[in-house]
C-alpha positions in Angstrom: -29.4 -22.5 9.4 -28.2 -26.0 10.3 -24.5 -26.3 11.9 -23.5 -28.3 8.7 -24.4 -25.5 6.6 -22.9 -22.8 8.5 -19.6 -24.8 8.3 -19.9 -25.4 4.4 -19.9 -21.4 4.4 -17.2 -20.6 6.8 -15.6 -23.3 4.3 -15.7 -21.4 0.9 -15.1 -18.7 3.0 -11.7 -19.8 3.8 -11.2 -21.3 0.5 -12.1 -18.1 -0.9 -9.7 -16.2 1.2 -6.9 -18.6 0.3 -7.1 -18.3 -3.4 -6.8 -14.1 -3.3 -4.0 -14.2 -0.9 -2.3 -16.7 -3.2 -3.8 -14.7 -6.3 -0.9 -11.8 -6.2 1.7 -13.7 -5.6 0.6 -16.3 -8.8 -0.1 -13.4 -10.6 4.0 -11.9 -9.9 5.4 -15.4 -11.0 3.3 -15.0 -14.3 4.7 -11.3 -14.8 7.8 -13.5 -15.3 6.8 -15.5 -18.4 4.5 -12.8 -19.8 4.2 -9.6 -18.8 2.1 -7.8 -20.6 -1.3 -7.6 -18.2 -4.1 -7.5 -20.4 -3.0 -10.7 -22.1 -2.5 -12.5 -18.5 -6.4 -11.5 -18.3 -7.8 -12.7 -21.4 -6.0 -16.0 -21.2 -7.3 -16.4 -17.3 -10.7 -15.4 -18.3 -10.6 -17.1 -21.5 -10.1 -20.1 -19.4 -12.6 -19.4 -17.0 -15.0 -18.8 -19.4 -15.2 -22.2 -21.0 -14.8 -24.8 -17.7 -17.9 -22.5 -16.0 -20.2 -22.6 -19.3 -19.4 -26.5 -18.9 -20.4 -27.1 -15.4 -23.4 -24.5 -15.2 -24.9 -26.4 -18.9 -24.0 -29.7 -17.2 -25.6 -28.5 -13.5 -27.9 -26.0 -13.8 -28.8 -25.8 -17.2 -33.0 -24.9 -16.7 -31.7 -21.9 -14.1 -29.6 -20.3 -16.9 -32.8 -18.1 -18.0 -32.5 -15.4 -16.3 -34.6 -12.3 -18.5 -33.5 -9.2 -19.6 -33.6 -7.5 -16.2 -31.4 -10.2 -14.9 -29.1 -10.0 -18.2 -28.7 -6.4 -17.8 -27.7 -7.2 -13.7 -25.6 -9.3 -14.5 -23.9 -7.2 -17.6 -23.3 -4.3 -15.2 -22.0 -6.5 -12.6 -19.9 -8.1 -14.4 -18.3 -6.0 -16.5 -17.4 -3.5 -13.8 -17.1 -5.6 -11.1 -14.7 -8.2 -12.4 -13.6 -6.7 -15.8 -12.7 -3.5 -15.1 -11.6 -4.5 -11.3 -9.2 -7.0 -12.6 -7.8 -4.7 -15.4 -7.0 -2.5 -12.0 -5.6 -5.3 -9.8 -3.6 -6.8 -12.6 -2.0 -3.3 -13.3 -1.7 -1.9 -10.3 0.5 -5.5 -9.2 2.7 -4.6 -12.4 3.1 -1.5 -10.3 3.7 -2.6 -7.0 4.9 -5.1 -4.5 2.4 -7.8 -3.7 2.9 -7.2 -0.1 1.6 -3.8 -0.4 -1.1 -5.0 -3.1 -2.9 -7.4 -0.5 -2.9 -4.2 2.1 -4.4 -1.7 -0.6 -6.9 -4.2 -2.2 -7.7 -6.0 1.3 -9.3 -2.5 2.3 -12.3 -3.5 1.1 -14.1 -5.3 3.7 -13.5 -2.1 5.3 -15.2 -0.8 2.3 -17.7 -3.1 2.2 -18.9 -2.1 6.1 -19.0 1.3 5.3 -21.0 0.9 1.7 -23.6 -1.5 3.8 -24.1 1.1 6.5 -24.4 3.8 4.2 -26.5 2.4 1.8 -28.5 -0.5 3.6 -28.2 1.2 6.8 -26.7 -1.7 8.9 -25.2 -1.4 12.3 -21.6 -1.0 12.9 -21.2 -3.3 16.2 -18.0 -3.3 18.5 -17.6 -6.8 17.2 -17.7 -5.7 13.5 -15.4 -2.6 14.3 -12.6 -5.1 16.2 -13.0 -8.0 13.4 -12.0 -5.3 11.0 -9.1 -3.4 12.7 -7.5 -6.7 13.8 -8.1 -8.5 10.5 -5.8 -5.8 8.6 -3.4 -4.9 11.3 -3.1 -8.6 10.8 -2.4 -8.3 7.4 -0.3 -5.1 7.8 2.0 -7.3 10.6 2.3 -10.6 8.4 3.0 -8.9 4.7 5.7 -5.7 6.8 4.5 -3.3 4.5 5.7 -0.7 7.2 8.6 -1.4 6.4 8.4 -0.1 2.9 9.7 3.8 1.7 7.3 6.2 0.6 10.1 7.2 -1.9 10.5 3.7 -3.3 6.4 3.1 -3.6 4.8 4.1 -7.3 1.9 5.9 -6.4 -0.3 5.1 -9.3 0.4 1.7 -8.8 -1.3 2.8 -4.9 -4.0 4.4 -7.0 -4.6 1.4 -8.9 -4.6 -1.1 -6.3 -7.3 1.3 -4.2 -9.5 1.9 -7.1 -9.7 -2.2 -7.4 -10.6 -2.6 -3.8 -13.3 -0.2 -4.0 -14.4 -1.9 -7.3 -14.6 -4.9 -5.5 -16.3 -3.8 -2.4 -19.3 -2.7 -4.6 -19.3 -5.6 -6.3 -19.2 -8.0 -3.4 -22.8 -5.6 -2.6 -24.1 -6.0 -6.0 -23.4 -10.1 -5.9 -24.8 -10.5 -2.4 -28.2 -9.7 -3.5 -28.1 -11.6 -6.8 -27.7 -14.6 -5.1 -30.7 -14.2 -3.3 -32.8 -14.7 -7.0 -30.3 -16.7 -8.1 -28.2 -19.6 -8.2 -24.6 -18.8 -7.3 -23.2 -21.2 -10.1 -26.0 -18.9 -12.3 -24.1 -16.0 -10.7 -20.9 -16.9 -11.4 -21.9 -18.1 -15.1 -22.9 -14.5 -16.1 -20.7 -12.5 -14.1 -17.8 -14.1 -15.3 -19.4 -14.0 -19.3 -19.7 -10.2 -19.0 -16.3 -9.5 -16.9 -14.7 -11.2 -20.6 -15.9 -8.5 -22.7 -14.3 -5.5 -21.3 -11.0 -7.5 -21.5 -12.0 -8.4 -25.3 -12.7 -5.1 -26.4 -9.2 -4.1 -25.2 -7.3 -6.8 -26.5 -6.8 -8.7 -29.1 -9.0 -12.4 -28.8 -6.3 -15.5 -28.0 -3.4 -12.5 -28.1 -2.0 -14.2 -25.6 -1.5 -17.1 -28.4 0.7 -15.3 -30.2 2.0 -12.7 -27.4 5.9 -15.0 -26.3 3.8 -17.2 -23.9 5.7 -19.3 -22.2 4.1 -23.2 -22.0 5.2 -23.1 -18.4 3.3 -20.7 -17.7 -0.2 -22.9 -18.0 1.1 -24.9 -15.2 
């Protein structure tokens, strides 16, 4: 791996990382305008949906062929790991602060470790096992969520918020090796496609259209 390379990923890494910590906190502000969750997803989705169908049939049109094995990846993928962990995140922030959201959902590299150990059997080095207790006493530190009452929390708001980090943690497993047959804008395409139809199937298409959205809200 060439140095320039290994900087593009460390990149999108921290691009990446930026966009969810920002996510909850966007997410809070849109509670405002509109609060009802579902609605908030299919419009995001919605939206999603059409810009990546643009650039993968302007970029990688001939890759989009991907077989019924790969379709049926990709469904499963998809559908659970950003449908149905999106329905979770999106509720469970309804529920709870977004301080205490990005401690509870940022348990998944955590997760992540052990599901690779378990299942791949990796190694769990010193360095691994430090990069992961600093990174979320870090997070614990910077968002003071020790500072919060256990009578005050809503505990299926916790629930919620846990249940979407282990979602994700599985799905950040099941994405790593599709990138390996695939192209990640491929990837993205599909997993994107199939994490819209669990939203669909529980609410209404372009609900959001006539749900009290506020135009500010697109901004």
């Amino acid at each position: 791996m060439s140095l320039r390379t290994g900087f593009s990923g460390y990149a999108y890494v921290a691009l990446s990382a930026l966009c969810f910590g920002t996510l909850p906190i966007l997410v809070k502000i849109a509670y405002g305008f509109f609060p009802n969750p579902l609605a908030l997803l299919s419009l995001r989705l919605f939206v999603a949906f059409i810009l990546i169908w643009m650039v993968a049939l302007t970029a990688c049109r001939s890759s989009l062929a991907v077989g019924w094995r790969g379709l049926a990846y990709f469904a499963v993928v998809g559908s659970m790991g950003l449908g149905f962990n999106s329905i979770a995140y999106f509720y469970g922030l309804r529920l709870v602060p977004a301080s205490l959201m990005a401690v509870l959902f940022y348990t998944y590299p955590v997760l992540v470790n052990l599901f690779s150990i378990v299942f791949w059997r990796e190694q769990l080095t010193r360095r691994r096992l430090f990069t992961l207790l600093s990174s979320f006493t870090g997070v614990l530190l910077v968002t003071k969520t020790y500072e919060l009452s256990a009578s005050t929390v809503n505990w299926k708001g916790v629930a919620l918020s846990l249940t979407a980090g282990t979602i994700y943690a599985a799905y950040t497993l099941a994405v790593q090796r599709g990138v390996h047959k695939h192209d990640p804008l491929v990837v993205n395409t599909y997993v994107i496609t199939f994490g819209y139809l669990p939203i669909l199937l529980l609410s209404p298409p372009f609900g959001w259209l006539t749900g009290g959205l506020e135009e500010r809200l697109f901004l």
